[in-house]
C-alpha positions as CSV (number, residue, x, y, z in Angstrom):
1,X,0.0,0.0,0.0
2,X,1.3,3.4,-1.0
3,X,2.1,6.6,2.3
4,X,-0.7,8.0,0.4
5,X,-3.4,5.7,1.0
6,X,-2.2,4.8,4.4
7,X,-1.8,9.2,5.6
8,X,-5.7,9.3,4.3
9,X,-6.8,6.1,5.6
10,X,-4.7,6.7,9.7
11,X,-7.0,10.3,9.1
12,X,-10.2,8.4,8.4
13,X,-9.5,6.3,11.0
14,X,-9.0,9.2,13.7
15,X,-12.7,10.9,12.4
16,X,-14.2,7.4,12.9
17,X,-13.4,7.9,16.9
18,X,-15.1,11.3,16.6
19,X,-19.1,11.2,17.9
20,X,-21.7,11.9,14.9
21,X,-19.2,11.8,12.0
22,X,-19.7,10.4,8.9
23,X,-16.6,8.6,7.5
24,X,-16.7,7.3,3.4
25,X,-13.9,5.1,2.4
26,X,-12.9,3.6,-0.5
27,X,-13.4,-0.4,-1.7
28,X,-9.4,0.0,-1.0
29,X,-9.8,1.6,2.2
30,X,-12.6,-0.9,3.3
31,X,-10.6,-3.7,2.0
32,X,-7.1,-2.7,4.3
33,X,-9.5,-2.3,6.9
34,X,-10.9,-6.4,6.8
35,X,-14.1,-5.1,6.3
36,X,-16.7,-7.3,4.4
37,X,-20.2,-6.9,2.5
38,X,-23.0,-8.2,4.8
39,X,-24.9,-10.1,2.7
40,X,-26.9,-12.6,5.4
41,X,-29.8,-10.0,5.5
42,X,-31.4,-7.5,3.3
43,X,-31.9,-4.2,5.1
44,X,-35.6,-4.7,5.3
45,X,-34.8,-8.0,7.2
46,X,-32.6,-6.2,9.5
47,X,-35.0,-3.5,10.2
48,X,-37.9,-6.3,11.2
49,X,-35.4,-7.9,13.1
50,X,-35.5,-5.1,15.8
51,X,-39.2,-4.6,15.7
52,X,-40.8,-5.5,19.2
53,X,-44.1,-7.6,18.8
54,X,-46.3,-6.4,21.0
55,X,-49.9,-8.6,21.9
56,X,-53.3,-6.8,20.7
57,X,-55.2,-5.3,23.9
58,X,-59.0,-6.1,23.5
């Protein structure tokens, strides 16, 4: 990996410590970092996952 790359990705890294920030990286970036493409559950599935079922009151 090239100083470049690894100067922007150590400055990503500090911004992804920082509360409410938003940090895009590159397939590169994301790659160097281990991280991998969830592909177990859609985002729909996900969001149902969370949902609490409540029973009907009569």
């Amino acid at each position: 990996m090239n100083s470049n790359l690894n100067t922007k990705l150590d400055e990503k890294l500090t911004l992804l410590n920082t509360p409410q920030s938003i940090v895009e990286v590159t397939a590169a970036e994301a790659e160097e970092l281990g991280a991998c493409e969830e592909d177990a559950l859609t985002e729909k599935d996900a969001w149902e996952a969370v949902e609490i079922d409540t029973p009907d009151k009569e």
